[in-house]
RODO-2510 file (C-alpha; in nm, 4 decimals, decimal comma):
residues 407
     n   res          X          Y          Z
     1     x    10,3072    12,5630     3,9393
     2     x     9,9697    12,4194     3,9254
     3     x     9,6902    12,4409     4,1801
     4     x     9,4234    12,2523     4,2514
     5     x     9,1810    12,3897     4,4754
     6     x     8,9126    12,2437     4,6596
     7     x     8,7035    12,3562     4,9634
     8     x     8,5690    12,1709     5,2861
     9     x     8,3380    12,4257     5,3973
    10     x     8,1202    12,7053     5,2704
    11     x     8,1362    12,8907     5,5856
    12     x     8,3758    13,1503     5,6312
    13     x     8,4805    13,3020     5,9225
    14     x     8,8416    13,4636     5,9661
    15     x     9,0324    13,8091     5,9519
    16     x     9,2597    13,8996     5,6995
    17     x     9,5504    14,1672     5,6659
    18     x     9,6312    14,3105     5,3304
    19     x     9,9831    14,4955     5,2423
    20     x     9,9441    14,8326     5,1021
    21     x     9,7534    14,9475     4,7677
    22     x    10,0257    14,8450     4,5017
    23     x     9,8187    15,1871     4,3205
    24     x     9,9904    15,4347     4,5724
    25     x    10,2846    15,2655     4,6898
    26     x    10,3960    15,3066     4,3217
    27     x    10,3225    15,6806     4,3052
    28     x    10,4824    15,7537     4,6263
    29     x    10,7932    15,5606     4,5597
    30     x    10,8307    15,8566     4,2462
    31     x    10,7654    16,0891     4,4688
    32     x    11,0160    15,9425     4,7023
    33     x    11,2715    15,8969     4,4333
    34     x    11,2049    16,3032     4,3335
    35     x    11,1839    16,4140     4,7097
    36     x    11,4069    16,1994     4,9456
    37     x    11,2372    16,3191     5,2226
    38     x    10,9134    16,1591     5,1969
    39     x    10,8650    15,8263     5,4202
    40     x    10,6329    15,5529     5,3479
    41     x    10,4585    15,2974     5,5933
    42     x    10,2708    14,9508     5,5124
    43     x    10,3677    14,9633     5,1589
    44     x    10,2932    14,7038     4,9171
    45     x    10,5158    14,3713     4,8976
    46     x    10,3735    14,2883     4,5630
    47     x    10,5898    14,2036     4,2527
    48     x    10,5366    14,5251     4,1020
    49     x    10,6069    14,7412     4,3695
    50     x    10,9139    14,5635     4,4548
    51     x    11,0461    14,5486     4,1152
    52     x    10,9695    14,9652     4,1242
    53     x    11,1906    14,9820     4,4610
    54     x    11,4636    14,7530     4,2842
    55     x    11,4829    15,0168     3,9879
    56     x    11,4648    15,2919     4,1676
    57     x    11,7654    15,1851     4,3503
    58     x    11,9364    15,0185     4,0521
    59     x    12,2842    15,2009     3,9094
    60     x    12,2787    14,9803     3,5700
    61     x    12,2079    15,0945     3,2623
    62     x    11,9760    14,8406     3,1495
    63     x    11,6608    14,8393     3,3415
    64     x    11,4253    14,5137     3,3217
    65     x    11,0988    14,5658     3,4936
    66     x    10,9556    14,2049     3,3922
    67     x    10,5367    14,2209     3,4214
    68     x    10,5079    14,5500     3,5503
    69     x    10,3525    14,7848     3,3651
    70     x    10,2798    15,0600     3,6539
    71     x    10,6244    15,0449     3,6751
    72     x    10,7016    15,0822     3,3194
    73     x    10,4597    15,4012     3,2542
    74     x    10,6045    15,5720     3,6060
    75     x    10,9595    15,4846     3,5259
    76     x    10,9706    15,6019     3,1436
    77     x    10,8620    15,9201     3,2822
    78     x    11,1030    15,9230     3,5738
    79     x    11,3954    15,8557     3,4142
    80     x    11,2809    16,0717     3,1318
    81     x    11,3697    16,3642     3,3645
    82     x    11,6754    16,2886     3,5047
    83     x    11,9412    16,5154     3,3592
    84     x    12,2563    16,2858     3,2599
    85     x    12,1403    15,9600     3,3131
    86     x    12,0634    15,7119     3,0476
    87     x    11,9450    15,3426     3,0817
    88     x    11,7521    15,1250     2,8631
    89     x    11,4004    15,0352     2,9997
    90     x    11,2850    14,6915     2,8861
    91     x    11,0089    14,4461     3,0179
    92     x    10,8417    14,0811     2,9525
    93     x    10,7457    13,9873     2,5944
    94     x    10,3901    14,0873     2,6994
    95     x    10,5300    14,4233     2,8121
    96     x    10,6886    14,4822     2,4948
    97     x    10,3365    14,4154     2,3141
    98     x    10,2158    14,7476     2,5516
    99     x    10,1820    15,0451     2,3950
   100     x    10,3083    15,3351     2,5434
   101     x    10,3600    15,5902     2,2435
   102     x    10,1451    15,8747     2,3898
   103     x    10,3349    15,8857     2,7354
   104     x    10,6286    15,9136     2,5097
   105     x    10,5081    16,1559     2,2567
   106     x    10,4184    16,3889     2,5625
   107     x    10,7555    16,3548     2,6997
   108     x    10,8903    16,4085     2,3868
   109     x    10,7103    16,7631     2,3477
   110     x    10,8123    16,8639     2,6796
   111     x    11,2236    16,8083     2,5997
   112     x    11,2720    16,4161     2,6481
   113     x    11,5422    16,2386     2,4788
   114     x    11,3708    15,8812     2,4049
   115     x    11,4180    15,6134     2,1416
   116     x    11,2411    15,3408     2,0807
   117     x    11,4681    15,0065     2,0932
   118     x    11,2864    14,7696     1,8898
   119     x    10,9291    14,8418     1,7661
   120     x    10,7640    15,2189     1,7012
   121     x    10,5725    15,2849     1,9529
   122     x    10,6569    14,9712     2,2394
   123     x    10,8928    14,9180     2,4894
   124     x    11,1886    14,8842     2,5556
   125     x    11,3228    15,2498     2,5418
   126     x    11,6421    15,4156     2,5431
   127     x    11,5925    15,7314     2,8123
   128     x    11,8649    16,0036     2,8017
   129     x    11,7346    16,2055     3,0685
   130     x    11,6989    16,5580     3,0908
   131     x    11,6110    16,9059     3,2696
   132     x    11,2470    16,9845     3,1065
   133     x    11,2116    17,3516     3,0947
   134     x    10,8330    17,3574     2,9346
   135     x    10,5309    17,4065     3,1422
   136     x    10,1984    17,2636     2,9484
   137     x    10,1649    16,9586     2,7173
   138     x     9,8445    16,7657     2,5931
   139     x     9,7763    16,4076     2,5977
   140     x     9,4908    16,1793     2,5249
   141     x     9,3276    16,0829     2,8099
   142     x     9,1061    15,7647     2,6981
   143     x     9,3867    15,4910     2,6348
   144     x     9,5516    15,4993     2,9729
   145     x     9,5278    15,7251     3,3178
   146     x     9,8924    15,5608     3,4370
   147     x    10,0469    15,7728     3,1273
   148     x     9,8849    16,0957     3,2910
   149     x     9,9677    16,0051     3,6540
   150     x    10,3331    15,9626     3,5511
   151     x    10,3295    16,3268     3,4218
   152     x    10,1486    16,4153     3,7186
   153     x    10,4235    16,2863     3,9320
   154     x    10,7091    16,4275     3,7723
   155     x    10,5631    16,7565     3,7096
   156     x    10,5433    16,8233     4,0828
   157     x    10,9622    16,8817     4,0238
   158     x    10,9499    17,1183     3,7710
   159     x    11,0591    17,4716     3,8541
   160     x    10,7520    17,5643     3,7015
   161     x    10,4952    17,3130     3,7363
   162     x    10,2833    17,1548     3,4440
   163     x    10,0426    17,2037     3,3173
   164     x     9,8619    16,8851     3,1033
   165     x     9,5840    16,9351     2,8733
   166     x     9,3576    16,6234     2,8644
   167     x     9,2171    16,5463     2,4892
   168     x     8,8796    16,2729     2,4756
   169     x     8,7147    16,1130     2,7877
   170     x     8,8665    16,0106     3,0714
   171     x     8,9195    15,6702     3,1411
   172     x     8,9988    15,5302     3,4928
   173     x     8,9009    15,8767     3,6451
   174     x     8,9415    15,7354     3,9995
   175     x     9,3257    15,6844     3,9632
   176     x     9,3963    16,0287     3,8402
   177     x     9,1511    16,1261     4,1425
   178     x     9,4411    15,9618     4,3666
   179     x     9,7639    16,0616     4,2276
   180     x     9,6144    16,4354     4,2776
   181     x     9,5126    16,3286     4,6350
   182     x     9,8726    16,1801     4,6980
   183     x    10,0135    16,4652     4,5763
   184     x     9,7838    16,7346     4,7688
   185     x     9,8914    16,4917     5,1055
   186     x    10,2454    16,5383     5,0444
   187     x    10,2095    16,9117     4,9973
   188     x    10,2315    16,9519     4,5910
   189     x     9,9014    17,1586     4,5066
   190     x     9,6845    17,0692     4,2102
   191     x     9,4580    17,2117     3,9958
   192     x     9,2086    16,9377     3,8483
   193     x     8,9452    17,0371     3,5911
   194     x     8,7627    16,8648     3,3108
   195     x     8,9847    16,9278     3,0446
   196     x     9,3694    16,9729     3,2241
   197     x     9,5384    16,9335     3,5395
   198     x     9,7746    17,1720     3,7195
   199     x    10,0280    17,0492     3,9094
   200     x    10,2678    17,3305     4,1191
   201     x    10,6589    17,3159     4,1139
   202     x    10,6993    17,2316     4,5084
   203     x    10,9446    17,0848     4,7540
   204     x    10,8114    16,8220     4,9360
   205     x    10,8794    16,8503     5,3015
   206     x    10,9500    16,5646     5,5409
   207     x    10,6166    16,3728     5,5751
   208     x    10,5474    15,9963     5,6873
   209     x    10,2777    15,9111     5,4601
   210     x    10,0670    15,5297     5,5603
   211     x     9,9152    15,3323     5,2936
   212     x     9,5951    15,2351     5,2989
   213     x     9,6044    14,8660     5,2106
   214     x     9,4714    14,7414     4,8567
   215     x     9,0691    14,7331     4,7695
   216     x     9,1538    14,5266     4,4167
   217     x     9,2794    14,2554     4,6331
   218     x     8,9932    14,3090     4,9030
   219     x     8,7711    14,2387     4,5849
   220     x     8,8580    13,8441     4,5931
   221     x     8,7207    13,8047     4,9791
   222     x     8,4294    13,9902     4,8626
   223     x     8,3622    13,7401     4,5813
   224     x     8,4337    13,4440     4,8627
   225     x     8,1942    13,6154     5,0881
   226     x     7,9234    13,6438     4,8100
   227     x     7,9746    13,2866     4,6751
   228     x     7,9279    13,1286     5,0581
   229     x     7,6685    13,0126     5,2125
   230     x     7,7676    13,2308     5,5255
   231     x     8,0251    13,4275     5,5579
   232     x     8,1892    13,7177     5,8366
   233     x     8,5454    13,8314     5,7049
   234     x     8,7536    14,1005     5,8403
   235     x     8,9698    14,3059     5,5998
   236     x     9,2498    14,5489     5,7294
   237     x     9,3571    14,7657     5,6846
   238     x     9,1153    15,0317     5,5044
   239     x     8,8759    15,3666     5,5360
   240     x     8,5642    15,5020     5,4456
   241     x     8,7183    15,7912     5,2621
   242     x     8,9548    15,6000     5,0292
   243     x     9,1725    15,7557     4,7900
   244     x     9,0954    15,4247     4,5853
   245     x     8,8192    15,3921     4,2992
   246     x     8,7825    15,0482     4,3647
   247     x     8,6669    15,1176     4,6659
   248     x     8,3375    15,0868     4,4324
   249     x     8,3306    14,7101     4,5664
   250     x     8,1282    14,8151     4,8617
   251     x     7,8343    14,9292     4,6811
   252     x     7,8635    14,6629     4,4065
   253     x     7,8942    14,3226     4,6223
   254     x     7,6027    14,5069     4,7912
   255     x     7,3784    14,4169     4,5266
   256     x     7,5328    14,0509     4,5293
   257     x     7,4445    13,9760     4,8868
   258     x     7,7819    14,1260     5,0579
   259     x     7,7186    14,4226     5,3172
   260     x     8,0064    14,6385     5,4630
   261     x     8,0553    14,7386     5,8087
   262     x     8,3475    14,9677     5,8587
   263     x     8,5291    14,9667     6,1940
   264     x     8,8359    15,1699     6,2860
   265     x     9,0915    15,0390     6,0651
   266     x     8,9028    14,7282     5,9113
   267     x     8,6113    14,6195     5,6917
   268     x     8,3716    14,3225     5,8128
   269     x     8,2277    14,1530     5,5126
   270     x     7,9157    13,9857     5,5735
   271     x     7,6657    13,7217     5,3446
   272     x     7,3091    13,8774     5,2847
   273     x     7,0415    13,7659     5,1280
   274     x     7,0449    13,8794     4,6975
   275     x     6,7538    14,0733     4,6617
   276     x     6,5915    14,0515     4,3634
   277     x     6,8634    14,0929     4,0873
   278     x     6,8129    13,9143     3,7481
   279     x     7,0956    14,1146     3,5755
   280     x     7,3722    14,3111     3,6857
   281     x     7,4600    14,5975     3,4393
   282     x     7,7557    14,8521     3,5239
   283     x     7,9832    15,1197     3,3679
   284     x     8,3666    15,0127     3,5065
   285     x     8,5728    15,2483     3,2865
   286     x     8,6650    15,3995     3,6497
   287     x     8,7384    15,0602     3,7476
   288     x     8,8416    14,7947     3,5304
   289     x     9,0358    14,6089     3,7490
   290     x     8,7526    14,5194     3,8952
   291     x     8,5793    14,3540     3,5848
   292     x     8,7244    14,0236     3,5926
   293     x     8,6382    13,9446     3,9958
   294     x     8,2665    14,0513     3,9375
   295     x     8,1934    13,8542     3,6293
   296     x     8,3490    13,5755     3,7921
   297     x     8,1261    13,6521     4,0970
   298     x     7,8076    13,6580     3,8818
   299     x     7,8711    13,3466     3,7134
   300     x     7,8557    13,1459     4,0343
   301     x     7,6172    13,2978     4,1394
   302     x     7,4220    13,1953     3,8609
   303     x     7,3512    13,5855     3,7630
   304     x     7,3147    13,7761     3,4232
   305     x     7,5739    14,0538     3,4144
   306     x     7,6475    14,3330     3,1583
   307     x     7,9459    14,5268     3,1871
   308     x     8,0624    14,8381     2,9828
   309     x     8,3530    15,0517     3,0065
   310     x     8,6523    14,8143     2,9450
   311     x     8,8479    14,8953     2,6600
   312     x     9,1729    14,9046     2,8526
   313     x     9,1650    14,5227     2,9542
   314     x     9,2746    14,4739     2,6287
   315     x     9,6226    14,6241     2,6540
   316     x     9,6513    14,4454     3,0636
   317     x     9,9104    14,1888     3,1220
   318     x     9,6718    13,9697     2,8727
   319     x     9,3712    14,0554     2,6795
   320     x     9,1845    13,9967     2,9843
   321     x     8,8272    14,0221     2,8067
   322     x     8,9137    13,7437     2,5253
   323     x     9,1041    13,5520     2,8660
   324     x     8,7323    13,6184     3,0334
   325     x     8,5224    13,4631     2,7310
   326     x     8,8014    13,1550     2,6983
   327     x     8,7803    13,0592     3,0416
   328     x     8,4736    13,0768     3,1341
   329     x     8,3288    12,9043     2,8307
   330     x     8,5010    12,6155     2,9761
   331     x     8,3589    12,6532     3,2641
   332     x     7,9550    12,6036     3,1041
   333     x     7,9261    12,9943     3,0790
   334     x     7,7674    13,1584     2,7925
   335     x     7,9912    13,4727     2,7542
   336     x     8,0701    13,7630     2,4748
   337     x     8,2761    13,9973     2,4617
   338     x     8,2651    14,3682     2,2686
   339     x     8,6254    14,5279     2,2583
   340     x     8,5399    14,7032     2,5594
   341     x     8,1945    14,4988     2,6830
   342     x     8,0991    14,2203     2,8563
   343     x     7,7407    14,0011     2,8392
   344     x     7,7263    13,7164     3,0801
   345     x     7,3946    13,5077     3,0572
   346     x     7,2728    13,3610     3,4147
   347     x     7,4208    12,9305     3,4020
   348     x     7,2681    12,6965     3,6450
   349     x     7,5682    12,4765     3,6241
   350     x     7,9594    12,4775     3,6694
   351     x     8,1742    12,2301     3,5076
   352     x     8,3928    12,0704     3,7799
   353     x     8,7683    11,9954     3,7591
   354     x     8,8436    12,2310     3,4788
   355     x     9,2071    12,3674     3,4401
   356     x     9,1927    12,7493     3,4210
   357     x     9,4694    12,9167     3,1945
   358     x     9,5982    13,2398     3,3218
   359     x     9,7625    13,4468     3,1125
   360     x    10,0852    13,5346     3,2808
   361     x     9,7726    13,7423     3,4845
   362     x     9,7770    13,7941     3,8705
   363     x     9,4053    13,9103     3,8402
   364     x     9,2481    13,6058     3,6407
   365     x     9,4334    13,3744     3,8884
   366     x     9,2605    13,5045     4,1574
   367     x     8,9229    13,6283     4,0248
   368     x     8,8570    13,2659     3,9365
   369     x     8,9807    13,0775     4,2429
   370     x     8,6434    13,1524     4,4713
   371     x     8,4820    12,9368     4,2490
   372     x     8,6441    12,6158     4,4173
   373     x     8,3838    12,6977     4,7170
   374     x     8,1102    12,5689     4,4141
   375     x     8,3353    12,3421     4,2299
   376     x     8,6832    12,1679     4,2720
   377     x     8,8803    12,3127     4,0617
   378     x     9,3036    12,4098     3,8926
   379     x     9,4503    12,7358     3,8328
   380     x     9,7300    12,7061     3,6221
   381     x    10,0933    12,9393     3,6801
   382     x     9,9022    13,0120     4,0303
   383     x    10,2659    13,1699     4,1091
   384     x    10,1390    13,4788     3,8934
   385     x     9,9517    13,6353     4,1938
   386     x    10,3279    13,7226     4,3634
   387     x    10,2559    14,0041     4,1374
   388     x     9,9984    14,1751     4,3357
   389     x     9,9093    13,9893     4,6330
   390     x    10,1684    13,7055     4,7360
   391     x     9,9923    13,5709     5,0292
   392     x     9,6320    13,4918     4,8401
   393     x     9,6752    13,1236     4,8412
   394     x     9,7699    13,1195     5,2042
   395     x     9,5434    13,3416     5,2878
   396     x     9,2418    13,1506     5,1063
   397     x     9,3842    12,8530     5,3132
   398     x     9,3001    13,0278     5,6858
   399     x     8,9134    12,9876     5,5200
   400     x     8,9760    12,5966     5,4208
   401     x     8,9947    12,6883     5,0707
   402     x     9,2680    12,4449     5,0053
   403     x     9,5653    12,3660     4,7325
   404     x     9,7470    12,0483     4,6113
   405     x    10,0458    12,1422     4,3838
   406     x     9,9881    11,9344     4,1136
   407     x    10,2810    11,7581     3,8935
***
């Protein structure tokens, strides 16, 4: 399904309520699965968390989590540990392009029984599960924090605990920040130092735990609010003291005109004036998701941007900086791209009507589509935001951001 969007005002006024953070719906749905008792509120309807429930549930033996690859990191090492049953864990071509050897390898050294199916080192996996007896292992930590939060989350059912030692820097520190937190909220004490993490055997008693709704997809309404002309847009729900590194978008859009007011259970974006900004440089390796929404931001904006710290876009549902540096070349941008930088040089014009490829990626879908408040514009597959966010193009109707599906 192709879009084509085009806007009738650059005024936005409205209120918006986002499902919960896809981020810890996942990890509590583990936890869940390991603790029955656990209850969740407002938790994410996206793709992936569904497709997570759907497994979870599943009695086959052949286990197909499509696009997902939260659910493929969390699931290897779920399944990993459950003693007797065996499935085979498969995904999308993409997803079998993934690596996910050093998840594996850890699992391995603890006691797991896996195999890999096709190709060394990729999914799709045949899991024999089993009771894990040690108590430490050691992983690298700069490819991918969803391989350590996995461990995280099944070492809390250990009879002993685990202990994992962390090799290299850290990438996506935030996210290992919030498993920990979920985990201390549920009652499973952690130990988190530079170099390992310590997570206790415990027995999760009943809790109700609430979701605090998704700041990756709050990041599109701040690039609409930043790309108007004026703009007051209520969020819901979220907090000041997020478990979520993205949460970073407040102080970011700051510097590209967007202010946040926090009320009780909401976020009111407003349009400021820029000050003086001729080049936005960050570090995102704590929040990469983030990259492609900003970039896009600065480009209407008509703002130099350099961005470090995103190595792991690579190995994302597409290689989301080479997607970056296609698309918006087409779009009169002057881009490159490092294998884990970005350069943007400030444009003064945007190329109307142009048909943006996505990738089989929720995120570039939606990072570009405030642009149609500059420019009419089409997003191509626009059905791939169902994996994150299925209301966006609904939702970016309520602020006369219209679609036409095209033939």
């Amino acid at each position: 399904m192709d879009l084509q969007l085009h806007s009738e005002t650059h005024q936005l006024n409205g209120k918006v309520k986002i499902t919960g953070s896809k981020s810890e719906s996942n990890r509590l749905l583990i936890l869940q699965a390991l603790q029955p008792l656990l209850k969740i509120d407002n938790i994410s309807n996206s793709d992936d968390t569904v497709v997570l429930q759907e497994a979870l549930k599943s009695q086959e033996s052949i286990i197909d989590i499509h696009h997902a690859g939260t659910a493929m990191r969390f699931l290897t090492a779920y399944y990993a540990v459950q003693p007797g049953k065996t499935v085979h864990l498969t995904g999308s071509g993409r997803m079998r392009q993934r690596p996910i050897s050093p998840l594996v390898d850890a699992l391995k050294f603890l006691g797991a029984k896996i195999e890999y199916v096709e190709n060394e080192g990729f999914p799709p996996l045949k899991i024999n599960g089993q009771k894990i007896s040690k108590q430490e292992v050691q992983i690298d930590a700069h490819i991918s924090s969803q391989y350590i939060s996995a461990l995280m989350l099944v070492g809390s059912s250990f009879s002993n605990g685990l202990k994992i030692h962390l090799n290299g820097k850290i990438t996506s520190l935030p996210y290992l920040k919030m498993t920990a937190q979920i985990l201390e909220k549920v009652g499973v004490e952690t130990i988190f130092e530079d170099t390992y993490i310590q997570v206790q055997s415990s027995t999760i008693k009943a809790k109700n735990i609430a979701v605090e709704s998704d700041w990756s997809s709050a990041s599109y309404f701040y690039s609409l609010a930043a790309l108007s002309t004026s703009a007051e847009i209520e969020l819901s729900t979220y907090h000041k003291s997020s478990l979520q590194g993205d949460s970073l978008l407040v102080s970011i859009y700051k510097q590209l005109g967007v202010s946040t007011t926090f009320k009780e259970n909401s976020i009111l974006l407003s349009k400021e004036k820029i000050t003086t900004l001729n080049e936005l440089r960050l570090d995102l390796n704590s929040s990469p998701d983030l990259a492609q929404t900003i970039v896009v931001t600065c480009f209407g904006l008509g703002i130099a941007c350099h961005i470090t710290g995103l190595h792991t876009l690579k190995i994302k549902e597409t290689d989301r900086l080479l997607a970056l540096e296609n698309e918006l070349t087409k779009l009169g941008a002057t881009i490159s791209v490092t294998s884990d930088s970005l350069s943007l040089a400030p444009s003064s014009q945007i190329h109307k009507n142009i048909a943006i490829k996505t990738y089989e990626d929720h995120r570039m879908a939606m990072a570009f589509a405030p642009l149609a408040l500059k420019v009419p514009m089409v997003i191509e597959n626009a059905e791939v935001v169902s994996k994150s966010f299925p209301d966006f193009w609904k939702n970016l109707e309520d602020f006369k951001i219209y679609h036409k599906i095209l033939p």
